[in-house]
C-alpha positions as CSV (number, residue, x, y, z in Angstrom):
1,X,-97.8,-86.7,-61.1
2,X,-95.1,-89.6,-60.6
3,X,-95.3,-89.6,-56.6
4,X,-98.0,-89.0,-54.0
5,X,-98.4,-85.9,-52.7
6,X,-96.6,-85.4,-49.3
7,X,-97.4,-81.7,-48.0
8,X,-100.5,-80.2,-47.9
9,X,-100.6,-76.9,-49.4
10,X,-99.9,-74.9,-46.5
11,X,-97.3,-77.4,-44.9
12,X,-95.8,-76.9,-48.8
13,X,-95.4,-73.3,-48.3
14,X,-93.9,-73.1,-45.2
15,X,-91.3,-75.9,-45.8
16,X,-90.3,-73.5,-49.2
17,X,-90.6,-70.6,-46.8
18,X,-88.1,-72.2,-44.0
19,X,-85.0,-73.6,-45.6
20,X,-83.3,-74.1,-42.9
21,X,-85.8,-77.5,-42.1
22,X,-85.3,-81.1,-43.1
23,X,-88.3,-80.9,-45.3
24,X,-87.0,-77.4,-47.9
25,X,-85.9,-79.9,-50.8
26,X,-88.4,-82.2,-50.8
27,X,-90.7,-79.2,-50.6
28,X,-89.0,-77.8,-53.7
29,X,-88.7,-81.2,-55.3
30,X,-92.8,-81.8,-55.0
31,X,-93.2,-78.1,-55.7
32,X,-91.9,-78.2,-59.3
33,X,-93.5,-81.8,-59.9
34,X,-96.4,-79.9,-59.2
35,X,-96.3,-76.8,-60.8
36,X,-93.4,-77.0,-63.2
37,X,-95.3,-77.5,-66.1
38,X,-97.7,-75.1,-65.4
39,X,-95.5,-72.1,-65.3
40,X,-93.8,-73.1,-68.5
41,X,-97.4,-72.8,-69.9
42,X,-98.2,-69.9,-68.8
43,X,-94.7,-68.2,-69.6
44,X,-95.1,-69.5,-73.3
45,X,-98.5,-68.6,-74.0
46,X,-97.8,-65.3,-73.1
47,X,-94.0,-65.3,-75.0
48,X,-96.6,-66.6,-78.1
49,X,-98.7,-63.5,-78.0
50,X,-96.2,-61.1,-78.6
51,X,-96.1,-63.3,-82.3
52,X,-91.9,-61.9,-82.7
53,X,-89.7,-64.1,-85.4
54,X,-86.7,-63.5,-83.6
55,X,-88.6,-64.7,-80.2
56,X,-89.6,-67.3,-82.1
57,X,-86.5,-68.3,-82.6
58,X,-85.2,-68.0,-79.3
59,X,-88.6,-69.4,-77.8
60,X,-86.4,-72.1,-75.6
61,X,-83.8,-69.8,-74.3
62,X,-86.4,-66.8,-73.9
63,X,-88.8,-69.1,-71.9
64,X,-86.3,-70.7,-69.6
65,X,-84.9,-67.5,-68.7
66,X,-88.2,-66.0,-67.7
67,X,-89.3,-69.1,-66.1
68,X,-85.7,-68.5,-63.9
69,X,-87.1,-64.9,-63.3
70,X,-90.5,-66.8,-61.8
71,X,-88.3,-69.0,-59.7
72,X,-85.7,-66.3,-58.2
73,X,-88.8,-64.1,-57.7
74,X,-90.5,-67.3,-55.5
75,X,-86.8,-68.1,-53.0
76,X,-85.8,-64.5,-52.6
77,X,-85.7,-63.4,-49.2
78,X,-86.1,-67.3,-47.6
79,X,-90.0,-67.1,-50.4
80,X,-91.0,-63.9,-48.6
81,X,-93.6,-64.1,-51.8
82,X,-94.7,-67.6,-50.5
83,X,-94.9,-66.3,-47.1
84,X,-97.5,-63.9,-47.9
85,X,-99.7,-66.0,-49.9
86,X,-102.6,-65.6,-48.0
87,X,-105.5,-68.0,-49.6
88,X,-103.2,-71.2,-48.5
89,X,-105.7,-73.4,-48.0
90,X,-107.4,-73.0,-51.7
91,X,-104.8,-74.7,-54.2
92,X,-107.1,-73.3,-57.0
93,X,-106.2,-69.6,-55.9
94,X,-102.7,-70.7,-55.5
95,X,-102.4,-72.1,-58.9
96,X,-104.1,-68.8,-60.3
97,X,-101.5,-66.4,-58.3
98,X,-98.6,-68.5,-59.8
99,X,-100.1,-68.1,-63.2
100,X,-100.2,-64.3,-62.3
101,X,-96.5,-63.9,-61.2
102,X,-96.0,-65.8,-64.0
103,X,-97.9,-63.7,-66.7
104,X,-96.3,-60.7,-65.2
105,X,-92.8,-62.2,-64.9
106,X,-93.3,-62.5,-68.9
107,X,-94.5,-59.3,-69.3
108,X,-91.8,-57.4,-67.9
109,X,-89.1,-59.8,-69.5
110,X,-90.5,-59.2,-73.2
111,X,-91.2,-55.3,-72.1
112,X,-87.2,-55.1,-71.6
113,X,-86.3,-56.8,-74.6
114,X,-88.6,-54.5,-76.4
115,X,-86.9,-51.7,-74.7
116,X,-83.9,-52.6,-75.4
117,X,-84.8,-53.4,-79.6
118,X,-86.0,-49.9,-79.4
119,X,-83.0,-48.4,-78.1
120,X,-81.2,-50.4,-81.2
121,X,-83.5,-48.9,-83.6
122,X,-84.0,-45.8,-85.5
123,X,-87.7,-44.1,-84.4
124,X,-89.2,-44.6,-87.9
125,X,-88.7,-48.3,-88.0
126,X,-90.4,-48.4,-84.7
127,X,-93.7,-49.7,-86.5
128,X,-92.1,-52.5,-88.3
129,X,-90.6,-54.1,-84.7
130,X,-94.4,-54.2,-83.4
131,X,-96.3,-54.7,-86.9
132,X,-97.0,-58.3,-85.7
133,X,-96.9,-58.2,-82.4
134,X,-100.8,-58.4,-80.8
135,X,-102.8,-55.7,-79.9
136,X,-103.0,-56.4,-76.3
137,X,-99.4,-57.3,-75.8
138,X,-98.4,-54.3,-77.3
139,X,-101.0,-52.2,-74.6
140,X,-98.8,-54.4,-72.3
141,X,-95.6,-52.8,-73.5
142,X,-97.1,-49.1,-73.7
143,X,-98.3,-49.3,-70.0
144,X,-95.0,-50.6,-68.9
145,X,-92.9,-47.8,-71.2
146,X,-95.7,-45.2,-69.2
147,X,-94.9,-46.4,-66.3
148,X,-91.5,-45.8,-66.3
């Protein structure tokens, strides 16, 4: 961390919540200092598990454009996600729900790209675009294709 802390974590979360205040970038600014790093973890752990060459080989551009997914999902609607945090006074619990949003920001990302690799594809090579791909990230994909 390059700079003290300036917010609290509820003081945080209301200043990303209200962006019509003084304090909204700096918010932001101390938010991503703070976090930043973590939800680029998160998003490439779980971009790891679904072990895909060609993922692989778009790792940077795949994991920047979910961790934009995480970050449009956060500011919509003046962070009406933010707002209903409820634990705010327990940064543990708050870094655990970002992991969460994170983790399922991924999950939906890779689910469409799967999707979409399917629709490319003939059925019987279906088995040869998930060969290598985990066992639990492809229940991941299942549930999402059944919920659908």
């Amino acid at each position: 961390m390059g700079q003290a802390e300036r917010y609290t974590l509820p003081e945080m979360i209301h200043h990303l919540t209200t962006p019509q205040t003084k304090h909204w970038e700096l918010a932001w600014s101390e938010f991503l200092e703070k976090y930043k790093r973590y939800i680029y973890k998160v998003i490439t752990v779980k971009v790891l598990q679904w072990n895909d060459g060609r993922l692989k080989m778009q790792m940077k551009e795949v994991v920047n454009d979910i961790f934009l997914n995480v970050m449009t999902s956060l500011c919509e609607n003046d962070g009406k996600i933010l707002a209903d945090f409820r634990a705010v006074d327990n940064a543990q619990v708050f870094r655990a729900w970002l992991g969460t949003i994170s983790a399922n920001a991924s999950t939906r990302y890779l689910s469409k790209y799967y999707k979409e690799r399917f629709a490319e594809e003939e059925p019987e090579n279906y088995y040869y675009l998930l060969k290598d791909v985990k066992t639990e990230a492809r229940w991941e994909l299942f549930e999402s294709l059944v919920e659908e």
